[in-house]
C-alpha positions in Angstrom: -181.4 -68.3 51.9 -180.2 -65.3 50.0 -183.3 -63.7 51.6 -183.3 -65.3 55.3 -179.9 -64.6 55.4 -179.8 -60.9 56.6 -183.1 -61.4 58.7 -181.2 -64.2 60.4 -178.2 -61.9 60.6 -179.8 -59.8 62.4 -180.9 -61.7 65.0 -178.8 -61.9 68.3 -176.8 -65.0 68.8 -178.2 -67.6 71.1 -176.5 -68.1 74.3 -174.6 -71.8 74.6 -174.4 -72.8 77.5 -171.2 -73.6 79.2 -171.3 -77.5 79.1 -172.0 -77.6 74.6 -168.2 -74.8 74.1 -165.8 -77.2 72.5 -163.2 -78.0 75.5 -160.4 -76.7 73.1 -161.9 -73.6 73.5 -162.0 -74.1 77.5 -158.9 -74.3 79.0 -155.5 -76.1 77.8 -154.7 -79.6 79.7 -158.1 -81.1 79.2 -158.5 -84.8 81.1 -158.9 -87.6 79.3 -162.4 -88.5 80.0 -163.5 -85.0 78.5 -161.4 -85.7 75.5 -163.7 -84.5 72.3 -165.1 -86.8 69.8 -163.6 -84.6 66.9 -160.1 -84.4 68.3 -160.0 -88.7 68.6 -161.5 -88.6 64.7 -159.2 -86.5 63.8 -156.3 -88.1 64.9 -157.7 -91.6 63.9 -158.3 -90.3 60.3 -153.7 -88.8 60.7 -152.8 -91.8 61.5 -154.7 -94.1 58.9 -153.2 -91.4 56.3 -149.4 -91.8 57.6 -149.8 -95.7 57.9 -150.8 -95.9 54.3 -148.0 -93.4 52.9 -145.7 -95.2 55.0 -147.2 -98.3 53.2 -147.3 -97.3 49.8 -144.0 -95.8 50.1 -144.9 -92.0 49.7 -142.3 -89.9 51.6 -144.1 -87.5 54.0 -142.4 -84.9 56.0 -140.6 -85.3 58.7 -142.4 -82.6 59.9 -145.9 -83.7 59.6 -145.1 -87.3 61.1 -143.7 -85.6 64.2 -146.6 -83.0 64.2 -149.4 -86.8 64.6 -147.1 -88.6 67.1 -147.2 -85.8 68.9 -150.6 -85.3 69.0 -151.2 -89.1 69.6 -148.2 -88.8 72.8 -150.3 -85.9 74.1 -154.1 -87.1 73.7 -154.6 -87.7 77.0 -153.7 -83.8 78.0 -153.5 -81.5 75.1 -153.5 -78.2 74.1 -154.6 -75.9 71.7 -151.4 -75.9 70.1 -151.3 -79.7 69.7 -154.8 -79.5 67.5 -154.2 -76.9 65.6 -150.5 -79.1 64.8 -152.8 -82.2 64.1 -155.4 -80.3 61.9 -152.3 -78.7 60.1 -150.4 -82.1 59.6 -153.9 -83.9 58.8 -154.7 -81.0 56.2 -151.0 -81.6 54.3 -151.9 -85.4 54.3 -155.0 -85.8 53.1 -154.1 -83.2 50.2 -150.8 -85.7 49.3 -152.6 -89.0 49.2 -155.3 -87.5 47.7 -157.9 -89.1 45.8 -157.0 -91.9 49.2 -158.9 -90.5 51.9 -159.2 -91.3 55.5 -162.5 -92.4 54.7 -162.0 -94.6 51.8 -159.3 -96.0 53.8 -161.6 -96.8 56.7 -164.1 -98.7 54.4 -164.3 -102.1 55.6 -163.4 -104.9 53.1 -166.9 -106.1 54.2 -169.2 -102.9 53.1 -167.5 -103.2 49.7 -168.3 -107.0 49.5 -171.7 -106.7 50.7 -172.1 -103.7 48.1 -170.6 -105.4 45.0 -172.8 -108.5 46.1 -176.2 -106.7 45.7 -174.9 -105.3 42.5 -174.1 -108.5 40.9 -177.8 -109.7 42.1 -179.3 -106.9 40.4 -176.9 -107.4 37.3 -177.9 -111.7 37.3 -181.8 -110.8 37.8 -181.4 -108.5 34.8 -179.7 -111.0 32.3 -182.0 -113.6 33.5 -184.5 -111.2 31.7 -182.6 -109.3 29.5 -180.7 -112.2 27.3 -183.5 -114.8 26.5 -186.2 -111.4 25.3 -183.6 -110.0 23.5 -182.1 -113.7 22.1 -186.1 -114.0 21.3 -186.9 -110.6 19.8 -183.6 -110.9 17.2 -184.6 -114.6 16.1 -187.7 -113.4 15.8 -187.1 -110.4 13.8 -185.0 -112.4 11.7 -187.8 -115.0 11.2 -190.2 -112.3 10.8 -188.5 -110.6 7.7 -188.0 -113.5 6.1 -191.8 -114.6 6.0 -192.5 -110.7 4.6 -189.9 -111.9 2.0 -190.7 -115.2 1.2 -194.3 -114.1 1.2 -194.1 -111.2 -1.2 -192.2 -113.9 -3.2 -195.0 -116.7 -3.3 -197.3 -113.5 -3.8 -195.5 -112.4 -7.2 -195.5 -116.2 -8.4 -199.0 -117.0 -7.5 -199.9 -113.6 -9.6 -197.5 -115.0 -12.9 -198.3 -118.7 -12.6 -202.1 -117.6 -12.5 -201.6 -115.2 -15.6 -199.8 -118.0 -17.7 -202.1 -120.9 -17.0 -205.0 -119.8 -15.9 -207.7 -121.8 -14.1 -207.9 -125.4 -14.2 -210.2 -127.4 -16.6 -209.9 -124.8 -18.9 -208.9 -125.4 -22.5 -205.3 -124.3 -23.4 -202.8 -124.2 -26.3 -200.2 -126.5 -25.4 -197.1 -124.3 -24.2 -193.9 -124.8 -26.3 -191.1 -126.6 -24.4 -189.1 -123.4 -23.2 -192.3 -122.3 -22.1 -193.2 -125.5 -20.1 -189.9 -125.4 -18.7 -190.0 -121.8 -17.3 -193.4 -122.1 -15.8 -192.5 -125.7 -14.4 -189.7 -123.8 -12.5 -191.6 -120.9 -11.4 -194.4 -123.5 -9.6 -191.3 -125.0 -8.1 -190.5 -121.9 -6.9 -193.5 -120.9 -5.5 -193.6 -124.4 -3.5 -190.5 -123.7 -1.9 -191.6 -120.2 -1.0 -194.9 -122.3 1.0 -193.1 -124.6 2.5 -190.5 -121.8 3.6 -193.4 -119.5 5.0 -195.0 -123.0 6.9 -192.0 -123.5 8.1 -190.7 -120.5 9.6 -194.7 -119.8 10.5 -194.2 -122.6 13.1 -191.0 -121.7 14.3 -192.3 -118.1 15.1 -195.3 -119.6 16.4 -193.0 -121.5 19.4 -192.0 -117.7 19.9 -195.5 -116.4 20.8 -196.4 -119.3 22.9 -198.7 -121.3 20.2 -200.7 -118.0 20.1 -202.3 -119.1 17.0 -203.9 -122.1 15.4 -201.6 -124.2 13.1 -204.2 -124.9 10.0 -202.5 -128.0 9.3 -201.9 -129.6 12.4 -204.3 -132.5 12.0 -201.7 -133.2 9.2 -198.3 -132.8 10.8 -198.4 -136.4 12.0 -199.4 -137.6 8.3 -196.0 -137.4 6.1 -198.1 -138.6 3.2 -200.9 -136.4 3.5 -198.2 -133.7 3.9 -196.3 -134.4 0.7 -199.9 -134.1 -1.2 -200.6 -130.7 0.3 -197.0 -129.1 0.1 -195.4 -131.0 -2.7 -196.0 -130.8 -6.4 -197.7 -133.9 -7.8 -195.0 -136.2 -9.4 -195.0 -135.8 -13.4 -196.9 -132.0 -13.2 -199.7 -134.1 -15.6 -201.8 -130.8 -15.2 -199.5 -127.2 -14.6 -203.0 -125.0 -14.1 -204.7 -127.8 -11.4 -201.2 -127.8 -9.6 -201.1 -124.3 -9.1 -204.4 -123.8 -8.5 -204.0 -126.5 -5.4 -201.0 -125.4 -4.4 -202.3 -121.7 -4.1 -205.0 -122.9 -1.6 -202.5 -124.1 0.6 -201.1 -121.2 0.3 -203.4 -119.2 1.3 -203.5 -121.1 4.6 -200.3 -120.7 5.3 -200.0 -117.2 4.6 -203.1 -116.3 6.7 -201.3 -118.1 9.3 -197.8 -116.5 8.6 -199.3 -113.0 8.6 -201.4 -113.4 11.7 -198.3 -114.7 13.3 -196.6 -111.4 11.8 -198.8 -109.0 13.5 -198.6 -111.4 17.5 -194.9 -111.0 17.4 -195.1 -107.2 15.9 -197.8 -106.6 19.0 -195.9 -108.4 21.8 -192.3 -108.1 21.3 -192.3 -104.4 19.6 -194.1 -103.4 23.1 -191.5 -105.1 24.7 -188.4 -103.4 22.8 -189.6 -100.3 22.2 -190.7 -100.0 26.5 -188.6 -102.4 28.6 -185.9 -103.8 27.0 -184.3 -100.1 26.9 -184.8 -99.6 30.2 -184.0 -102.7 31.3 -180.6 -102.1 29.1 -180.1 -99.0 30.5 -180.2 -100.9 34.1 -177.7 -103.2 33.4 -175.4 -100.9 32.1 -175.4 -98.8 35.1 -174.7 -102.3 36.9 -171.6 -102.9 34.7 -170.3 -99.1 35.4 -170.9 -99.5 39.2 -169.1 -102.7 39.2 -166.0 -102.0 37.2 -166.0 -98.5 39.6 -165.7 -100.9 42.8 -162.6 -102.4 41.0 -161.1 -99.4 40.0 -161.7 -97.8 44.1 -160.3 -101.1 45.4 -157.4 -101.2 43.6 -156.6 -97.6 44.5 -158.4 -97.7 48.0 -160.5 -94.9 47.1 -164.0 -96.7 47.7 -166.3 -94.8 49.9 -170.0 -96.1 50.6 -172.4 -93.8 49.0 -176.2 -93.7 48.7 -175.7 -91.8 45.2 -176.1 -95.0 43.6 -179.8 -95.6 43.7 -180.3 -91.9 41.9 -178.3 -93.2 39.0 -180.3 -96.4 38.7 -183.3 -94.1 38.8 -181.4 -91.5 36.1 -180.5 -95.0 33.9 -184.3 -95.9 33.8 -185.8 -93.2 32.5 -182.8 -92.5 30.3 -183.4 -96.0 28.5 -187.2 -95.6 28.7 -186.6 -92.2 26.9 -184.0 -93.8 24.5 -186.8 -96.9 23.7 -188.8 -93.7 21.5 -185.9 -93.5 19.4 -185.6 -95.9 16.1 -181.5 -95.8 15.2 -178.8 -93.3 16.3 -177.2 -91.5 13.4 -172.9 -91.0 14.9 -171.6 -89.4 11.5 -171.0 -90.9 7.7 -174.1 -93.1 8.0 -173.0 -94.7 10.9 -176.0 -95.7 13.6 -176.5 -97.5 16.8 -179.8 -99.3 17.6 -181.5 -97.9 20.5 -180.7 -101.0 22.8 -176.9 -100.1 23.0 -177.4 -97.0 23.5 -179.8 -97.7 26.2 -176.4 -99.3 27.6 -174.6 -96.9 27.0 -176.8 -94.5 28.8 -176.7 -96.9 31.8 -173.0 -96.8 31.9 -172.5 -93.1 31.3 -175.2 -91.1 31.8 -173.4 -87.9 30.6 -174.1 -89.8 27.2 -177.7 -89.1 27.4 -177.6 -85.9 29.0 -175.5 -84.8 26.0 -177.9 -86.5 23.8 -180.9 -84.6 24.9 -178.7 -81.3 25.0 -177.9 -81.3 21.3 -181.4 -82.2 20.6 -182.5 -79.0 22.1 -180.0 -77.3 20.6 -180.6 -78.1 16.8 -184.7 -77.6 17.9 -183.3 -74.0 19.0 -182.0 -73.4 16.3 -184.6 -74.4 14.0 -187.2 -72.2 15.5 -184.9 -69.3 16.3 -185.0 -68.3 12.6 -189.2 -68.3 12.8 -189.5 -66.6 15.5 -187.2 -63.5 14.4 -189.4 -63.1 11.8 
């Protein structure tokens, strides 16, 4: 434009033809029939203003009412005078009621319906995602960490108890009591620490759809055969052959554990770390819109809009951007996981523009020192 503009400037003015000059601009006394579409808008748009000040209780003046009913009286033959009046007394209105518009106040009670309908769709299709993945990934996690626990646990014991006893059949001192005692408690130990990692194994297995093979489900049905495999024998007649039979089940059940480790850490780290942000980021944009439509309806200052979809677009790649991130550091140690703020960034996008501008500010200040050099 700034280039076009004196080229177009230039350029002699097209002729309009007689019937497309505005009537005001014709001759005062104008018939109705030839009434413009402007002038009727305009005076629509006065008059919805004035009835809601009149509603709401906000004194206008005297003037400015007399200046629309005028204009209204005289709408079948007017003037130039009587426009200029109603785009003077329209003018004063709209900048009293302001943020209420004429346009807001024309919003039918069914657009806003219709609009806050879709949004809660969107919002219910989300959660119906959103809350069992992310109800799965944090029971998950939580089962997860306690199998890497539990199994550097059983990992330590099966080390000590090997170290102390030794293999089985093999000819040993006999330990003094205090030492009996301490390695009789340690094997109890590591037999809890199995049957711990077996037992949170299958629960994290539910989680991954049975995505791998439970060794001992020929078993599960067997409570006897179970109690052989997972309990100690009753009287520990032989420490050594005890923990070396209790060590091969636990290798089992830690191959399973582990291989059930690395299916969740595959499927459901994809799945935070690419979706769940965005997805996040989604819904939050669906709670901001919504609790906007409340706010505008209470203070009739709703006006349809096709903005909305860009923000949705804005809130997806915001959360998809915010999914690369591990925590968020907010001062004295403080940090948010990347799922709220993928919210957050739904709700108030500012957030993340703000975000990415410090970033490239403390980047820009980190290379400006090199590069003066």
């Amino acid at each position: 434009m700034g280039v076009m503009g004196p080229v177009l400037a230039a350029l002699p003015a097209p002729a309009v033809p007689a019937r497309e000059i505005p009537p005001v601009l014709v001759h005062a006394g104008t018939p109705t029939g030839t009434t413009p579409l402007w002038y009727n808008e305009a005076l629509a748009d006065a008059e919805r203003l004035l009835k809601y000040s009149s509603e709401t209780g906000v004194e206008v003046e005297a003037e400015v009412r007399d200046q629309v009913l005028v204009a209204r009286s005289s709408a079948s033959v007017w003037n130039e005078k009587t426009a200029a009046s109603l785009l003077s007394a329209l003018a004063k209105l709209a900048a009293k009621l302001k943020p209420v518009t004429a346009l807001s106040l024309e919003a039918r009670v069914q657009d806003v319906q219709a609009a806050v309908r879709n949004y809660w769709i969107v919002a219910l299709c989300l959660a119906v995602f959103i809350f069992p993945m992310s109800l799965a990934s944090f029971v998950g996690t939580a089962i997860s960490n306690s199998i890497h626990t539990d199994i550097a646990t059983a990992n330590d014991l099966a080390v000590k108890l090997r170290a102390q006893l030794g293999p089985p059949g093999m000819a040993q001192q006999p330990p003094s009591a205090i030492d009996a005692s301490n390695e009789i408690t340690e094997l109890q130990q590591f037999a809890i620490s199995v049957r711990a990692i077996d037992a949170r194994s299958r629960q994290l297995n539910v989680l991954v759809l049975h995505a791998e093979r439970d060794p001992f489900a020929g078993v599960r049905r067997d409570p006897k055969r179970l109690h052989e495999i997972f309990q100690l024998p009753s009287g520990l007649p032989d420490l050594a052959k005890a923990a070396n039979d209790l060590t091969m089940t636990y290798q089992d059940v830690r191959y399973f554990g582990q291989s059930l480790l690395d299916d969740f850490s595959f499927y459901y780290g994809a799945v935070t770390v690419c979706l769940l942000p965005a997805l996040y980021a989604l819904l939050g944009t669906c709670a901001y819109l919504l609790r906007t439509f409340e706010q505008q309806m209470a203070t009739r200052t709703f006006i349809p809009s096709g903005a909305d979809s860009a923000r949705f677009l804005i809130a997806a790649i915001g959360g998809a951007v915010v999914g690369l991130f591990n925590n968020f550091t907010i001062g004295q140690g403080a940090s948010i996981p990347p799922l709220a703020i993928a919210f957050l960034v739904g709700y108030a996008v500012d957030v993340f523009f703000a975000f990415l501008e410090g970033l490239l500010n403390a980047f820009t200040k980190k290379m400006a020192p090199a590069s003066g050099q």
